[in-house]
DRENVEXPA-542173 format. One line per 10 residues: their letters; for each residue x, y, z of C-alpha. Coordinates in nm, 3 decimals. Example, Ala and Ser with C-alpha at 12.3 -4.5 7.8 and 13.67 -1.06 7.14 Angstrom:
<atoms>
AS) 1.230 -0.450 0.780  1.367 -0.106 0.714
</atoms>
This chain:
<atoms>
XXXXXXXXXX) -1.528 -3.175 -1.842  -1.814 -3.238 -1.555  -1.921 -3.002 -1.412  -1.902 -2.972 -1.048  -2.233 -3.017 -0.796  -2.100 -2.788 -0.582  -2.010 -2.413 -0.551  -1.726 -2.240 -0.338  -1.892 -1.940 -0.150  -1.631 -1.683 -0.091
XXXXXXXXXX) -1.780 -1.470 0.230  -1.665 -1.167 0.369  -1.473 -1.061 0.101  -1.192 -0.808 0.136  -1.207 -0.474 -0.085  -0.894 -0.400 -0.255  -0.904 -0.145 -0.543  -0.637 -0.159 -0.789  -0.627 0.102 -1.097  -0.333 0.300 -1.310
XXXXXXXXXX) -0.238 0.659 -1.235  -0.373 0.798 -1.510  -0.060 1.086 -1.450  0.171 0.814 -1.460  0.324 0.902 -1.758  0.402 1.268 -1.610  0.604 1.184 -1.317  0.841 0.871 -1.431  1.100 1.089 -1.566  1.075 1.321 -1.219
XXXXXXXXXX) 1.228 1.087 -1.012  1.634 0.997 -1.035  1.781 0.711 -0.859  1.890 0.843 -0.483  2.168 0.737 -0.306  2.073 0.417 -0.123  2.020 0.507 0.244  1.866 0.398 0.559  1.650 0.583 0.758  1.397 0.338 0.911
XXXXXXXXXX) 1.233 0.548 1.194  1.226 0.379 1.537  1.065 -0.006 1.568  1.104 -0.048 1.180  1.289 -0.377 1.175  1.394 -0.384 0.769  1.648 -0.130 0.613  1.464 0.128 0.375  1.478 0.525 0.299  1.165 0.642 0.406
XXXXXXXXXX) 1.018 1.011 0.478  0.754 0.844 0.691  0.521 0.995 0.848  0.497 1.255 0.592  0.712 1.425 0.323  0.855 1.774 0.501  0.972 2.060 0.310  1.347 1.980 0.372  1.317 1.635 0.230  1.666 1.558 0.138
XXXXXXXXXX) 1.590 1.370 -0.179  1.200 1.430 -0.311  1.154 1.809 -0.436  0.849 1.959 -0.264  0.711 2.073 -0.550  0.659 1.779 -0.717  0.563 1.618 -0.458  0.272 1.870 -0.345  0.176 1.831 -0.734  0.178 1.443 -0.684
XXXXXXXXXX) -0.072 1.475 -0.413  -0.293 1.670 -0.599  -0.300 1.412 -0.880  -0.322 1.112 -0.687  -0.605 1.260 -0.506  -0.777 1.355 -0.795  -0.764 0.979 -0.960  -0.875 0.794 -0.626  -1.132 1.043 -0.644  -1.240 0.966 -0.989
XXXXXXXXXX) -1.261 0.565 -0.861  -1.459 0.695 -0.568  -1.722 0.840 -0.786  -1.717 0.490 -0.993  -1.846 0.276 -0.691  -2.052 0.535 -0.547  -1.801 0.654 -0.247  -1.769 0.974 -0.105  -1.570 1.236 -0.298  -1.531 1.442 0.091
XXXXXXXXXX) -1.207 1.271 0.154  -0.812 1.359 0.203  -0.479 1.224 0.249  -0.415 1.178 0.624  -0.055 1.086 0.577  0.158 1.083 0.295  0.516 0.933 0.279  0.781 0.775 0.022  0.972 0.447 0.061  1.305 0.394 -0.188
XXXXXXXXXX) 1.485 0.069 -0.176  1.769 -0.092 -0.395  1.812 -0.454 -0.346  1.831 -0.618 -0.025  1.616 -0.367 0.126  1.215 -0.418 0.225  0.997 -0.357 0.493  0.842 -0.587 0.716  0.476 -0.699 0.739  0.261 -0.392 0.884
XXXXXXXXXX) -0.035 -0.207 0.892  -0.212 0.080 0.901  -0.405 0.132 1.190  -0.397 0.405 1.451  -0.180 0.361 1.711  -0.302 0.659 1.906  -0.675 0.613 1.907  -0.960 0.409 1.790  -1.001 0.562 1.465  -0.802 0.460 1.157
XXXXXXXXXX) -0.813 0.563 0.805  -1.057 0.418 0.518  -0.809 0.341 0.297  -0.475 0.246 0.309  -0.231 0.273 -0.033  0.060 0.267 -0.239  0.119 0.456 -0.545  0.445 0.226 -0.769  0.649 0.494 -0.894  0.943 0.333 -1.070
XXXXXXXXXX) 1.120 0.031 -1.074  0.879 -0.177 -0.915  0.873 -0.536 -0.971  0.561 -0.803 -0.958  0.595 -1.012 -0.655  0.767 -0.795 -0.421  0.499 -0.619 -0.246  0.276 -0.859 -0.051  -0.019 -0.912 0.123  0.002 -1.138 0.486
XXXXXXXXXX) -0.231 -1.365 0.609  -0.268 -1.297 1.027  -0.575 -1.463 1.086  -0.442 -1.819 1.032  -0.386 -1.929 1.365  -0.771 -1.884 1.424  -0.858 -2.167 1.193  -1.042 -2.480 1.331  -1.074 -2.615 1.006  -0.793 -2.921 0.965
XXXXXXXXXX) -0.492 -2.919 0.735  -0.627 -3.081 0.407  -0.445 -3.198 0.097  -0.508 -2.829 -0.118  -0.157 -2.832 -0.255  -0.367 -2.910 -0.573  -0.748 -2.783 -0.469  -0.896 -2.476 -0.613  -0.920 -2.409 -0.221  -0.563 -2.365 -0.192
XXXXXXXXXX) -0.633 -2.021 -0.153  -0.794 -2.042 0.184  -0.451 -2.198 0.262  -0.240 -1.951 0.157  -0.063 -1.690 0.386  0.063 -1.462 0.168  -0.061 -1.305 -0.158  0.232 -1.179 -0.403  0.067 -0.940 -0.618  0.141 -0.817 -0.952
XXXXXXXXXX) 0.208 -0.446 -0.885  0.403 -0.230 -1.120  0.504 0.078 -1.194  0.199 0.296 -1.254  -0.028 0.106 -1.030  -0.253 0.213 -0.672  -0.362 0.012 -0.504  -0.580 0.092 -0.197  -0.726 -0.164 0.081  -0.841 -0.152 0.427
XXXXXXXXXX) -0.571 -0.027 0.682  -0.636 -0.334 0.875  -0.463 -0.541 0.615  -0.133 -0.664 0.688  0.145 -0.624 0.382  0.542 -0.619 0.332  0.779 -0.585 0.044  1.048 -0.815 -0.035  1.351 -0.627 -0.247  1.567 -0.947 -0.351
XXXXXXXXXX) 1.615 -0.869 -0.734  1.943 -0.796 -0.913  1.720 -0.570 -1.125  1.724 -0.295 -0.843  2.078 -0.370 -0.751  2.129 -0.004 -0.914  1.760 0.099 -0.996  1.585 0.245 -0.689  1.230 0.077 -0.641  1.051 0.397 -0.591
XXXXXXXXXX) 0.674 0.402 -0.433  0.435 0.655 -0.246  0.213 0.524 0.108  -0.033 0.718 0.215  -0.353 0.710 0.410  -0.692 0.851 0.278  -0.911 0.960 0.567  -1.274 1.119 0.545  -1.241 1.482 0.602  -1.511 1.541 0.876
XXXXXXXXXX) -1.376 1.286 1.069  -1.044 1.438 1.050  -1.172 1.757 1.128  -1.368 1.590 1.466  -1.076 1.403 1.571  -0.899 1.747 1.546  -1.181 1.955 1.709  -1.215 1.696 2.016  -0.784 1.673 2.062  -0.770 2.078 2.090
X) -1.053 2.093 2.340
</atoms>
């Protein structure tokens, strides 16, 4: 095969971490299937049981406990990949919610930035608890309608990429993911498989804590 006299220069990449719970194991066998339900909180267009913006002690369906113990762990791990790529370790979840869905149910494309100030969270991320399928959490292309490069035959091209608006990624139970809150995602439920198996994940935001702890300071004065 020739080899090419070119190269493809891929600038400005965007950091997405992906890595197994190492607790994984632990929790699968905490969580039953709930009752599918519907409690999208106001301006959420797609049907989905959510506690968003946080899990409260009442939670109808996820037991505190576990829960509080989940948090621990997952904090823990992204620590642990911190540390690997030379982050800070001074961080904590901001926000930390569950979404269930059975088929038919999804959210629509989001993200994660504040709506109530100019500061926004590090990280964005998803723990996949159970039943989780490959292809049905996604991330959206919104900068598209910015390009002035014109529509070329990539169908076929290694550059397709650049092309594409949507990346379905390969997410499964036991995976986080994390990525910058800027980045626009959605999940698609459409599979018989979780017709009567509850696709079970955790969102959360991880924030640095002296920021959190200025934002606070400056809001109470």
């Amino acid at each position: 095969m020739t080899s090419k006299a070119s190269e493809v220069l891929n600038l400005f990449a965007t950091p997405v971490l992906s890595f197994k719970f190492e607790k994984h194991d632990e929790y699968v066998d905490k969580w039953s299937d709930w009752d599918r339900d519907d409690r999208r909180p106001d301006g959420w267009q797609c049907n989905v049981n959510t506690s968003f913006p946080q899990v409260e002690q009442d939670d109808p369906y996820a037991p505190m406990e576990i829960v509080n113990q989940l948090e621990v762990d997952l904090l823990a791990n992204i620590k642990k990949i911190h540390y690997e790529y030379g982050l800070s370790l001074y961080i904590k979840f901001e926000r930390f919610w569950y979404n269930g869905y059975y088929t038919n149910q999804g959210q629509e494309a989001h993200h994660h930035l504040s709506s109530t100030d100019l500061h926004s969270p590090v990280w964005a991320g998803v723990y996949f608890a159970k039943n989780c399928l490959p292809g049905q959490f996604q991330f959206v292309k919104t900068d598209y309608s910015l390009r002035s490069q014109g529509l070329l035959n990539f169908m076929d091209s290694e550059l397709n990429e650049y092309y594409d608006e949507t990346y379905r990624s390969n997410f499964t139970d036991g995976d986080i993911v994390l990525f910058p809150p800027h980045l626009h995602h959605c999940v698609r439920v459409n599979d018989d498989y979780n017709t009567n198996k509850q696709r079970l994940t955790f969102s959360f935001n991880v924030d640095d804590v002296d920021a959190i702890n200025i934002r606070n300071n400056s809001c109470a004065s």
